[in-house]
N, C-alpha and C positions, 0 to 999 in steps of 0.2 A: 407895465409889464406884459410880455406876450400872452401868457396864460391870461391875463385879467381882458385882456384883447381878446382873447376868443370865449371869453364869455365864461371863465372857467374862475370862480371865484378861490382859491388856495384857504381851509381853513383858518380860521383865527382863535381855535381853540379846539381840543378832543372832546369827541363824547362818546365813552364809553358805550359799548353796546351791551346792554340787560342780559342778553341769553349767553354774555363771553365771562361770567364773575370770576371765573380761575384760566391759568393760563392749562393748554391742554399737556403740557408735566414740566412739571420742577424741583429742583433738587431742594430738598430740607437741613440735610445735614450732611457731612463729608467726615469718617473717622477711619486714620491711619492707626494700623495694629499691627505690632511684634509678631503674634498670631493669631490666632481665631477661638480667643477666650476671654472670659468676662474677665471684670480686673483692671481698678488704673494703671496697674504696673506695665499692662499693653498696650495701653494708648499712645501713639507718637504725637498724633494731632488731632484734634477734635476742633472743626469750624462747621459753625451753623449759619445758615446763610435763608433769604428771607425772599417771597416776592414783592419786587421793587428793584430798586439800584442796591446793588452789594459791589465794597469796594475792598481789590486786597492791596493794598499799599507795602509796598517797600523802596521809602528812600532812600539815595545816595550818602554817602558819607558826610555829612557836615563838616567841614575847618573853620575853627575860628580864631586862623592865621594868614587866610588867605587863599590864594590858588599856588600852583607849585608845580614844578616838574620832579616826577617821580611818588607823587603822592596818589594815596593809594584812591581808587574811584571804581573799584568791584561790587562796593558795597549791597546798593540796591539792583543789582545786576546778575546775583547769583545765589538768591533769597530762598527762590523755589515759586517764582511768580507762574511760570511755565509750565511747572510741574506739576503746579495746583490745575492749571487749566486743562492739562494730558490727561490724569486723573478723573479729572472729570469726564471727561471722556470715555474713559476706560469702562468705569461703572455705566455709562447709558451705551454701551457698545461697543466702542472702539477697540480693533483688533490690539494694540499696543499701550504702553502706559508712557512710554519716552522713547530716544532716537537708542539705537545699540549699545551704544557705547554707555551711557546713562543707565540703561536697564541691568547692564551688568554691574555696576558699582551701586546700586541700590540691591540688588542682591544678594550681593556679596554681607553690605551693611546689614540688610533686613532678610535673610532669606527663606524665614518664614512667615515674612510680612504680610498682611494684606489688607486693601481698602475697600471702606462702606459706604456705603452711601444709601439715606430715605428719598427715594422719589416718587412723588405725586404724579399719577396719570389719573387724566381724567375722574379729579376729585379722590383715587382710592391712591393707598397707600401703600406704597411696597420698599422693602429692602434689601439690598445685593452685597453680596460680598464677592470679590476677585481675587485670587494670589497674585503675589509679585514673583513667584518662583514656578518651578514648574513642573507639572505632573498633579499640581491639584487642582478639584475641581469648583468651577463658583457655581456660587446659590443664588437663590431666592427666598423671601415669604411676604405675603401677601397679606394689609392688614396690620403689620407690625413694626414697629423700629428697631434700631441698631441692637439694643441689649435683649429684645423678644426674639431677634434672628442667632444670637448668643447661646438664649436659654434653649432654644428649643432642637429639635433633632428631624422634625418632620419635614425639613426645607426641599426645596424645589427646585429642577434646574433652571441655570442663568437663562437657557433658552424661553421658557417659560415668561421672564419678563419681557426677552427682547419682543418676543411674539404679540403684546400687549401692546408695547409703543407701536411697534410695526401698524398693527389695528389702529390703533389713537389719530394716527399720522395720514396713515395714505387713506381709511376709510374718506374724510374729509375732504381730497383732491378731488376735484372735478375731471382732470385728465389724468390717471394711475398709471398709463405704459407707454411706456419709452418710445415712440414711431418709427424709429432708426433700425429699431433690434425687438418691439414687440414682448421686454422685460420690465415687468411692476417694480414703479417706483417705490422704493425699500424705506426706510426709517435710514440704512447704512446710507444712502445716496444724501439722506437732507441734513443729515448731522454736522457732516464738515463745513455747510454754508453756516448753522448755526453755532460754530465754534473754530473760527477762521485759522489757521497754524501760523502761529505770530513770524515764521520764518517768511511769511509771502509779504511781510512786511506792508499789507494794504493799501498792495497797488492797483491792483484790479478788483475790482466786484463779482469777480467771476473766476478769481481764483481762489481755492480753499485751501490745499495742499498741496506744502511742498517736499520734493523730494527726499528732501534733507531728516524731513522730522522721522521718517521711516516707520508713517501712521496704519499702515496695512489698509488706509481705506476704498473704495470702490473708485477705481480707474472714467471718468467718465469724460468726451470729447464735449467741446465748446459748445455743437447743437445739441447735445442733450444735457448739458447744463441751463442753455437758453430756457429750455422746455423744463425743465424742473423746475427754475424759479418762475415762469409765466406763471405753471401751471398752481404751486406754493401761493403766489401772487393772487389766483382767481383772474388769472388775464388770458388765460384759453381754456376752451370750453372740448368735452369729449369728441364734437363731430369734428372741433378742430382737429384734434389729435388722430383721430382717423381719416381726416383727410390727408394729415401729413402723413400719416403711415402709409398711406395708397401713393401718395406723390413719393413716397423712399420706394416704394415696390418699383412705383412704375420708371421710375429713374434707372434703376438696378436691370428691369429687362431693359430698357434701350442701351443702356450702357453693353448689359449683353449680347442683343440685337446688332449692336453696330460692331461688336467684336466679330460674330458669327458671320455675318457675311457676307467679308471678303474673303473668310477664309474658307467656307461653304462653295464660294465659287473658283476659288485656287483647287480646293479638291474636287468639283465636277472638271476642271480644266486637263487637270494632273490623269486623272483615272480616263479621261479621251484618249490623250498621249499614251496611253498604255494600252486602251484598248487598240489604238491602232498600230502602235508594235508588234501588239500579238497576234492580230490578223493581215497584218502586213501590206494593209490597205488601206486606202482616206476614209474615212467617212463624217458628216455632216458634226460640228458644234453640238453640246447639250444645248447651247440657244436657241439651237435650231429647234423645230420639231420635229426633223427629221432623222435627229440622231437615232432616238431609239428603234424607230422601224429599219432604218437603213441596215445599223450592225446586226439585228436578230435579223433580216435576210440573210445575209452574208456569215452568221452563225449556224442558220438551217441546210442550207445551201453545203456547208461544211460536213457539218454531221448527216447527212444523207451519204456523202461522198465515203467519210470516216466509216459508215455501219459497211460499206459494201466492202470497203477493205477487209474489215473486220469480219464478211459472212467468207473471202476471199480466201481469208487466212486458216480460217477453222475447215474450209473443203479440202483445205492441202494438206494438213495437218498430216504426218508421217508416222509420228512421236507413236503412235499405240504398234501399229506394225510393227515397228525395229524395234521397240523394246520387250514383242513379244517371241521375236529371232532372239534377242539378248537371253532371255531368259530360256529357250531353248537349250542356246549355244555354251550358257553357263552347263546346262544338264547335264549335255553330252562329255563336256570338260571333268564335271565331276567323276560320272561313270570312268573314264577314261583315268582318272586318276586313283580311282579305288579299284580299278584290274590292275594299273601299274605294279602298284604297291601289296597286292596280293601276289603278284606272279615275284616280285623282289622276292616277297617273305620265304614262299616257296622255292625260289632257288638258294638261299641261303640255308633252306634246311636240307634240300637236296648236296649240296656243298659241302656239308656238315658231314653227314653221312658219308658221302667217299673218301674224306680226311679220315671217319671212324672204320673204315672198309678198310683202306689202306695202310693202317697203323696196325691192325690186328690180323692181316693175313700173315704178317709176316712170323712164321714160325711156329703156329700155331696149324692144329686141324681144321678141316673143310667143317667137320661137325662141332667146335667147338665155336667156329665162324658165325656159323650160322646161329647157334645159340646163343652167343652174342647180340644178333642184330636185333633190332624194333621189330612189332608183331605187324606183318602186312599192313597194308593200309592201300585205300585208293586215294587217287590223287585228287586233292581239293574237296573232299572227303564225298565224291561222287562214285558212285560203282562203275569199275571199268568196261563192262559191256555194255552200261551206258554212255560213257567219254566216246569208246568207240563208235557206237550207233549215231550219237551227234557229231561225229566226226574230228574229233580232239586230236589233232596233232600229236600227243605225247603218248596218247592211247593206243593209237594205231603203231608205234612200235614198239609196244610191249609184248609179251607175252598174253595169252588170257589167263590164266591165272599162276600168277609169279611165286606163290605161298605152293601151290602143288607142284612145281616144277622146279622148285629154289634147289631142294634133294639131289636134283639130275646134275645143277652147273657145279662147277671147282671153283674156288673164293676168285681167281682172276678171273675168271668171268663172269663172277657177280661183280667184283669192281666196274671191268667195262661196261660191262650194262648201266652200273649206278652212273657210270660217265656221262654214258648216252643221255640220260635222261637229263641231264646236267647241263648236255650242248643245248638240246629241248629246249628246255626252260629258260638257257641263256637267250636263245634266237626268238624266243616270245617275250620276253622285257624287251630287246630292242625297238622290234614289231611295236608292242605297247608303251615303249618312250618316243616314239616318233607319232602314235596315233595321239599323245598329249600334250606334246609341242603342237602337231596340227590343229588338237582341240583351243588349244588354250589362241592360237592365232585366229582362229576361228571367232574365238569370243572377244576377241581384243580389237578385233577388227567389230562385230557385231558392236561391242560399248562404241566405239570411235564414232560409229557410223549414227548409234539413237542421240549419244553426248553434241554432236554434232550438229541432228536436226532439230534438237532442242533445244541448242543453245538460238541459233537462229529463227527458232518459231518466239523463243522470248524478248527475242532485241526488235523481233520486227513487230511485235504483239505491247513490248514498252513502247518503242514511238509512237505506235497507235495510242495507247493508252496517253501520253507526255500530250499526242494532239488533243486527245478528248480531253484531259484537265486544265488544258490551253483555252478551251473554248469556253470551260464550265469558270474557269477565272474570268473571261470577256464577257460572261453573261453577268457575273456579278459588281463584277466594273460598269458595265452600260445599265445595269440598276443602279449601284450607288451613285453613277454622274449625272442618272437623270432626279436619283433623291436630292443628294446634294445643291444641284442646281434650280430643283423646285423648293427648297430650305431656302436655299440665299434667296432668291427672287419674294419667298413668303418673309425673310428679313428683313428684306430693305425695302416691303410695304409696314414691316409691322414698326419699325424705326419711323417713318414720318407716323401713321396713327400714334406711335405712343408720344411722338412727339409735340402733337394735338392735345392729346392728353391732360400732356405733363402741364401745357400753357394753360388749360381750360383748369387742371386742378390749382395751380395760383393763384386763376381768377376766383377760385372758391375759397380760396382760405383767405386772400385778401377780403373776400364779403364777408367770411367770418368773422376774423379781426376787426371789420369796421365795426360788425356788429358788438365786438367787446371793445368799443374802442371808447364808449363811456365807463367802462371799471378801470380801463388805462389812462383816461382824462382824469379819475378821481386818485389811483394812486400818483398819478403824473406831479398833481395837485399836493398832496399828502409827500412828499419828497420835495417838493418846492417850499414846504412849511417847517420843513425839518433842515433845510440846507440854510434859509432863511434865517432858520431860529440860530445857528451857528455862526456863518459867514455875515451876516449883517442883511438888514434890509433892501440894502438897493442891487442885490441881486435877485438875480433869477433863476434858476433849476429846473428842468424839465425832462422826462424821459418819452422817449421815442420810441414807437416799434421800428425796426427795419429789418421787412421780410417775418424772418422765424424768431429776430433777437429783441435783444433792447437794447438802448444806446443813454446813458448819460448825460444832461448838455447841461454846461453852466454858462450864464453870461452876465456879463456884467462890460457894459462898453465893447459889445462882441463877446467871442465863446474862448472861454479861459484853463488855458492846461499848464499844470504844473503838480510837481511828485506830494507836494502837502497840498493841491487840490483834490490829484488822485485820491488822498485818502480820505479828505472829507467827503468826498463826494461816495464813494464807500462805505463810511459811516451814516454818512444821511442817507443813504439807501436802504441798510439796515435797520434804523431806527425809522424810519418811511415803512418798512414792512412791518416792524412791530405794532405802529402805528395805526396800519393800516387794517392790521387784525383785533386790534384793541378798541376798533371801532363797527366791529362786524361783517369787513370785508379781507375775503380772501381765506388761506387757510394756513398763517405765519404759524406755529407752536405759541410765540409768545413767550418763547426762551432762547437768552442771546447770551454769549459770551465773547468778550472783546477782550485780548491778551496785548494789553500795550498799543494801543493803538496810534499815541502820539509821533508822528514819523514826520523826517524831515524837516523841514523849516515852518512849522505848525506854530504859532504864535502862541504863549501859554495862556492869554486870555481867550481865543479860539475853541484853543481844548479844555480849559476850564466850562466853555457852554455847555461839550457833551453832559457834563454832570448835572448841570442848571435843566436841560432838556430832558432827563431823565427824572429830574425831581417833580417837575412842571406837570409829567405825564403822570405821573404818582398822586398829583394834588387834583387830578381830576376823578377820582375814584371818592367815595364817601367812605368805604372802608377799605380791606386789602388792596392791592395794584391785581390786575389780573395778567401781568406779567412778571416776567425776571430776569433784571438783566445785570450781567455780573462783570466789571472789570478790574483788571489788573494794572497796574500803573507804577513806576517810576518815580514822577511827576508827582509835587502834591497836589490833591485835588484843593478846589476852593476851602477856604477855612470852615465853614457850616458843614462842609462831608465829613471832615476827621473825626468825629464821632460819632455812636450808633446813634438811629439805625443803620445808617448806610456802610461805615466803615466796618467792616464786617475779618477784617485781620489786617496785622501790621507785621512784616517781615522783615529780614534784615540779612544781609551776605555774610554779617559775623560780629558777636560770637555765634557759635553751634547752634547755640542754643536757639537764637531768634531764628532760624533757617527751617523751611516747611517743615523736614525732617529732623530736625534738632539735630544734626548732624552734619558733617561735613564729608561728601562724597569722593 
């Protein structure tokens, strides 16, 4: 045999290792409940189950008529072999207790059901309870079994236990974080490999779950599965794991390294081409080193030229002159509009009066006239030998005092006098609507003329400015082409170093590995004893590292594959790790559950060995097994299992009663 070739002798018997006397946790007992109260009347199912081989048997249908078409063969097929296994699950963690479909017609049945389960960690005792419904919450107690978790009221959360396995489990591991993603390997992560989803049908060694069963458990890619069983195994040690954690880093920057830059140097290319549009002249490559001095000449050079525009512009600047003519010319407009409008007012009262002059001479006395009229007044309420002395048009053909002299005129000639006074006052509005047309052109022209130099001090004051944010854009372009193009250049040096690197870190984990590569000779060995003890003697078995994984090989006359090899070879890998912790190597729990494993064209003497192997390992212990390993079966086992200890329940598809659930779902 190869293995005996290289000097690797394959045990011919276990020896138990002294400091392993218990496995590090296993289940005691399993009780389905109505609900969460003491009482046989709530019991569904009660299995106690042992460490060692525990078998749950439900066979097919027997005829003792023969085979037949149309005869019925559900029997052992729909017992609840599955669902003991989910279960089990449920209580040491497991997000789900079965697939969708399944959880709701247990529900429905039970729907204030829930299961127990006593599991041993690390020697102490604890007890859990989970609903099958939802909105309540599971417990704990610590210490106790199923009917002291009943009685008592002080209970604990379920997190509480999980916290405990979590500890039992990864404390143990030699290598506890993942390298890939730098996240602690969980109790969630190892659980699935020690309770395989009978749906993967065991074909791979490396597959736990599948899709279909809708386990809710921890999604994890092929190298850190590798890495989890290495690490389970005692087949890679902590520097290992951090040297592969350093070789995933350093992979992740060259991969980013090589992404960066071409595209670093696309964008020192890109922002050249811009810089030279906007200055509208060649200048030198970022490759060059010439670029950046070139364009900051050709930048300064600019902005020298740009400030002198700009001192050009502020010497001619207009804008304060003509808008201080504007604001004149508005003054004069206004004056001019408020004499207007007083001289209107004033002729309309004056107007007034020879309408009231002319209606009441008629017929009436000179003295009744006058007693009629308004008490004197000067005009614009100024004294008239003042109007006159300032030379007032209207003043100067008055009378000087009109109130002493009124007695002397006859009412027509106080009419025409009010007349006069009337032409007056008409011939000075005109006067004062032509001096407010004048004003107001005055000032229309004054707005035209500042509107005018303003607008043009802005458009030539924006382009100056449009150049200056021209130039401050080309300054920041000929920075970033020259970062950009010193990035890519520090790239695609830092791409070969890492790629130095990433070789020299192989070459260390490969010296690693060598260095574990007698704990992988010995489980190599320990699976070559376990395949052996199944498939017969004159095979061989061997596991291989390659790289970060493991590889399986069988031979026998050459290297042998087939779908009921696949599974043995599966099986003897599992039981190779139990093995292999039951002898003090590595870090297995030493708790396995195998749901059906007999697949494909499996020979039923073949599969009858699992059970021989399992007992074999049992009979090397002087008292308890310091494992547990529990299958479900079909198949009947050898004649010696169908009773205790090892047959540990017998199920049946029907009637109800025989059915996990007593029940038909």
């Amino acid at each position: 045999m190869q293995l005996r070739l290289q000097g690797i002798d394959p045990p011919q018997h276990v020896r138990p290792a002294a400091d392993r006397a218990e496995p590090v946790l296993w289940v005691r007992r399993l009780r389905v409940l109505r609900d969460l109260q003491p009482g046989e009347e709530q019991v569904v199912r009660d299995v106690e189950l042992r460490r060692g081989l525990n078998i749950v048997w439900a066979p097919p249908e027997a005829s003792s008529n023969g085979n037949a078409l149309f005869r019925s063969g559900m029997a052992g097929h729909t017992a609840g072999k599955t669902t003991l296994c989910r279960l089990l699950r449920y209580v040491l963690g497991e997000g789900t207790f079965a697939s969708e479909t399944t959880r709701r017609r247990i529900r429905e049945k039970l729907p204030s059901g829930w299961v127990l389960a006593e599991v041993v960690i690390d020697r102490q005792l604890w007890t859990v309870a989970r609903p099958f419904g939802m909105g309540r919450h599971p417990c704990c107690i610590e210490g106790g079994g199923v009917d002291d978790l009943l009685a008592r009221t002080d209970r604990s959360e379920f997190q509480v236990f999980l916290d405990t396995i979590d500890r039992a489990i990864t404390a143990r591991l030699p290598a506890s974080r993942f390298p890939t993603r730098d996240d602690v390997v969980g109790w969630a992560h190892v659980l699935p490999w020690l309770t395989r989803d009978q749906e993967c049908r065991f074909s791979d060694f490396l597959e736990w779950r599948h899709s279909s069963s809708g386990s809710d458990a921890p999604g994890l890619i092929v190298d850190e599965r590798q890495f989890l069983v290495r690490s389970v195994l005692g087949l890679i040690t902590e520097q290992e794991r951090e040297e592969q954690e350093r070789n995933a880093t350093l992979v992740a920057d060259k991969k980013s390294a090589t992404q960066r830059e071409p595209l670093l140097a696309h964008q020192a290319a890109t922002d050249h081409a811009r810089v030279q549009r906007l200055l509208q002249s060649e200048v030198a490559p970022p490759s060059s080193g010439l670029f950046g001095s070139q364009a900051r000449t050709e930048m300064n050079r600019r902005r020298e030229e740009l400030g002198k525009r700009m001192a050009e512009l502020a010497s001619a600047d207009q804008r304060a002159s003509l808008q201080g003519a504007l604001e004149r010319a508005v003054g004069v407009e206004a004056l001019a509009r408020r004499d207007l409008e007083d001289s209107r007012a004033r002729l309309a009262m004056e107007s007034a009066t020879v309408v009231q002059l002319a209606s009441k001479a008629k017929g009436e006395s000179q003295s009744n006239l006058f007693a009629g009229l308004p008490p004197p007044r000067d005009y614009c309420n100024v004294p008239m030998a003042l109007a006159r002395e300032r030379g007032c048009p209207l003043a100067s053909t008055q009378p000087l005092d009109l109130a002493e002299r009124r007695s002397e005129r006859t009412a027509a000639e106080e009419l025409e006098a009010q007349r006069e006074v009337v032409r007056a006052i008409e011939a000075t509005v005109a006067k004062k609507e032509q001096a407010l047309k004048d004003a107001e052109a005055a000032t229309l022209a004054a707005r035209r003329g500042y509107f005018a130099a303003a607008t043009a001090y802005d458009e030539h004051r924006g382009r100056l400015l449009d150049e200056q944010a021209q130039l401050q854009q080309a300054q920041r372009l000929v920075d970033d082409a020259e970062n950009a193009w010193v990035q890519s250049t520090k790239q695609a040096g830092l791409v070969s170093q890492l790629a130095t690197d990433i070789d020299a870190s192989y070459v260390r984990q490969e010296e690693l590995r060598k260095a574990a590569l007698q704990a992988l000779g010995k489980f190599s060995a320990t699976f070559d004893y376990a395949l052996r003890a199944v498939l017969g003697d004159e095979v061989e078995g061997r596991v291989e590292s390659s790289g970060r994984g493991l590889d399986l090989i069988v031979e026998h006359h050459g290297q042998r594959e087939s779908a009921a090899l696949a599974t043995l070879k599966l099986v003897s890998f599992d039981l190779a790790a139990l093995t292999e912790s039951v002898q003090g190597r590595g870090c297995f729990p030493r708790f396995l559950v195998h749901d059906g494993p007999r697949e494909a064209d499996m020979a039923p003497d073949i599969y009858e060995r699992i059970f021989l192997y399992a007992r074999q390992l049992e009979q090397c212990f002087q008292g308890e097994p310091s494992f547990q390993y529990i299958v479900t079966t079909t198949t009947q086992p050898p004649a010696g299992f169908l009773t205790p200890p090892w047959m540990r329940l017998k199920l049946a598809g029907a009637p109800a009663e025989d059915r996990l659930l007593r029940m038909d779902l």
